[in-house]
N, C-alpha and C positions, 0 to 999 in steps of 0.2 A: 791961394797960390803961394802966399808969402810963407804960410807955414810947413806947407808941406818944401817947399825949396830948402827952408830951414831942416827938414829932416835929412833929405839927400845930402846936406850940405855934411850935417853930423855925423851922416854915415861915412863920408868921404873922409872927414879928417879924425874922429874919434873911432873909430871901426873897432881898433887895436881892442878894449876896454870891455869888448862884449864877448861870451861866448862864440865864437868863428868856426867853422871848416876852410879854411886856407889852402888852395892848391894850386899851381903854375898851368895846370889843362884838367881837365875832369870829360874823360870820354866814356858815356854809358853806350854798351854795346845792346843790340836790338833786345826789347823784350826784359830791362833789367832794372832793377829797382834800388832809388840810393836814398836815404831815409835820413833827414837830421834826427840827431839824437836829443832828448831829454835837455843836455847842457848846449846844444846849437842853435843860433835862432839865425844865424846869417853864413850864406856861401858866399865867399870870396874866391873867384879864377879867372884868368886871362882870357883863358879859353874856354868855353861850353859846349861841349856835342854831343847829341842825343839822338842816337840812332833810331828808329824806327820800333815805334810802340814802348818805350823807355818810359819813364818816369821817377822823378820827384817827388817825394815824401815830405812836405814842412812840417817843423816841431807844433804841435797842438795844443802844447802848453803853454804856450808862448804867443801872446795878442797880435807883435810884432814877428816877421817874418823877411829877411832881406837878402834878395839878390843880387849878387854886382859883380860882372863880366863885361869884360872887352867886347868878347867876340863872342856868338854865340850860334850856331849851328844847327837846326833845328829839323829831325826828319815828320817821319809822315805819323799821326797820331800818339804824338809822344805827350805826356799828363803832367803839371805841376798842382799836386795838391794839397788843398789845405781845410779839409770840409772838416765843422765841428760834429762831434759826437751824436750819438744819438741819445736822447730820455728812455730812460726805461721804465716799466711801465709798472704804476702805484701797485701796492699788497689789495688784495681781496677781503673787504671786512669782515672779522668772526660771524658765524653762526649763531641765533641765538639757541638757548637751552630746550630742548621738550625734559620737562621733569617726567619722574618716575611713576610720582605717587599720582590717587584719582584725582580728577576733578581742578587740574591745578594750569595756569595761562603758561604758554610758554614766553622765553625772554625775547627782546629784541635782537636782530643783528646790527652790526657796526656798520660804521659810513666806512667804505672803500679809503684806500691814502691816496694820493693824488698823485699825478705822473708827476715825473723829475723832470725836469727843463732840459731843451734839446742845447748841445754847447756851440759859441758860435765860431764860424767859421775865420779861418786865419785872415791878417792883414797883409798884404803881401807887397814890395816896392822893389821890382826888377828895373834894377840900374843897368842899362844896357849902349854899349857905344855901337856896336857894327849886330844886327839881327838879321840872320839868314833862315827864311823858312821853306823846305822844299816840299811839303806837306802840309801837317797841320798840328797846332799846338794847342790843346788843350787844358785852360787853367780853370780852376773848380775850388770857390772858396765858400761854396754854398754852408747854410747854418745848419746843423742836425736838428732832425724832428722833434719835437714834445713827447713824451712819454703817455697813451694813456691808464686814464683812471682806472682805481680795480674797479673791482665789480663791489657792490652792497653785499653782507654777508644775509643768509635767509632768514627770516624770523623762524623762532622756534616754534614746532606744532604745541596744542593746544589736549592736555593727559585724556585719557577715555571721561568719561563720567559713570556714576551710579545712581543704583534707584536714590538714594539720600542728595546727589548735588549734580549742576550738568556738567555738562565736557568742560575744559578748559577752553579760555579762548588761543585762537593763536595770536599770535607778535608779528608784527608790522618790519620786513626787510628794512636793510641802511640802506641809506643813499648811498649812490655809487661818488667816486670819486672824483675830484675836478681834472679836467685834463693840462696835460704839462705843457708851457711856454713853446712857442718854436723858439730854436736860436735865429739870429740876427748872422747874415753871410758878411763874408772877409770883403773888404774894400782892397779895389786893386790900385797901386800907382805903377806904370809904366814911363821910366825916365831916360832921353837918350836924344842925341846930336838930329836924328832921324824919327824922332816921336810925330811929326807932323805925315810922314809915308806910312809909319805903322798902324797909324789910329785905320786909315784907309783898309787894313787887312782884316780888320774885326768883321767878324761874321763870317769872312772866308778860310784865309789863312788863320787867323788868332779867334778860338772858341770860345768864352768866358761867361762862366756859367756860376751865377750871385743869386742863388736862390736863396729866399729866406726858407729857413725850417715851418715845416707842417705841424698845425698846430694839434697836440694831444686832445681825440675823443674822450669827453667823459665817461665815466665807467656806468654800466648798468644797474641800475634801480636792482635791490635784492629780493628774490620772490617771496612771498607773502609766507607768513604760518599756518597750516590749518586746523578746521576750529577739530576738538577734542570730539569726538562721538558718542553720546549718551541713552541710555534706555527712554525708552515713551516719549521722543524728540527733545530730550535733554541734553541738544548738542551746544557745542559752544559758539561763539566766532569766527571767522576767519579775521586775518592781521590783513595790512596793508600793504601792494609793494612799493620798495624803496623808488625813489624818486631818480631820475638819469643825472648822473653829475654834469654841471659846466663844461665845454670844450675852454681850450686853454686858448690863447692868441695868437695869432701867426708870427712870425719873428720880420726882421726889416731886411728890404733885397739889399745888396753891396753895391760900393759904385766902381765906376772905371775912372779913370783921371791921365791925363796924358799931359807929362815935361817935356819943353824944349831944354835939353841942358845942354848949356854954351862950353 
């Protein structure tokens, strides 16, 4: 408690110091979308009103995310979000080679690359002195998914054979690829003279939705090579397929936290 008070306290008198949007009222009309930008990580207004189906944009590049309004006005289904990214999903590993000439093994395929980590979701600390909700607010700092694995690239087939030597063997698919990280969801503070009525609204009035990110499937084992075909059953091998990559971890839910600020 001690520390997070120390935040709101910093925001209150250091504010100046940080990238801002700064305005005396901010009225989004039904259905409209206001988006901090890249160099913004904190609104500053008097006034708040969010017509009906409205929403908020937090900057995602930025861990911290701060709200602080007087008054705030709130209609029916309006969204403040701050969900990280999604992982995108690993490269698929090469193919291996079927040579040309007789009698010859084809190569192996590659292990799959691994999915990218899902990014996590924003931290968010709505300073608020008078909250009016005549609907429903919906805040979303959930963590983006894990990216998965590629897939194993195929083993290469295995050249014909002749009466002189048999088929080639084939090659054994890659592994597929481990799967990517979830991200970790945004933790919310809510701080405000009235934080003891609002907590009461959660689940009705206030939505808050701290999913941790899904964590990336591993990528598919790569199918097997086959064996080369030779005269008088001088065929070759068949390869192995690749092995299924690891799934990646789930990312951690976010929490809710509620200030009495005096």
């Amino acid at each position: 408690m001690k520390k997070q008070a120390l935040i709101i306290a910093f925001l209150c008198v250091g504010i100046s110091a940080f990238a801002q949007v700064r305005v005396d009222k901010l009225v989004l009309k039904p259905g409209e979308l206001f988006e901090l930008d890249h160099q913004s990580d904190i609104l500053v207004t008097d006034t708040l009103i969010m017509m009906d189906s409205s929403m908020i944009i937090l900057n995602e590049l930025k861990r911290e995310n701060f709200i602080r309004t007087k008054v705030a006005i709130i209609g029916n289904d309006c969204k403040i979000i701050g969900v990280g990214i999604h992982g995108q999903p690993g490269r698929s590993g090469r193919p291996g080679v079927t040579s040309v000439g007789p009698c010859r093994d084809g190569t192996e395929g590659t292990i799959g690359a691994t999915g990218l980590t899902g990014g996590p979701g924003s931290n968010l600390i709505f300073y608020v002195s008078e909250l009016k909700i005549n609907g429903r607010l919906i805040i979303d700092l959930s963590g983006g998914n894990g990216g998965d694995g590629g897939a194993g690239g195929k083993g290469g087939d295995g050249s014909p054979g002749t009466v002189h030597c048999t088929g080639g063997d084939g090659a054994n698919g890659g592994d597929g690829g481990r799967g990517g990280d979830g991200g970790n969801a945004g933790n919310l503070i809510i701080s405000s003279v009235n934080a003891d009525v609002i907590r009461n609204w959660v689940g009705t009035k206030i939505i808050f939705k701290n999913y941790s990110g899904r964590a990336g499937q591993g990528g598919r084992g790569g199918y097997a090579g086959s064996a080369g075909l030779g005269p008088s059953r001088k065929n070759g091998k068949d390869g192995l397929p690749g092995s299924y990559g690891v799934n990646g971890t789930r990312g951690k839910d976010g929490t809710l936290t509620f200030e009495i600020n005096q």
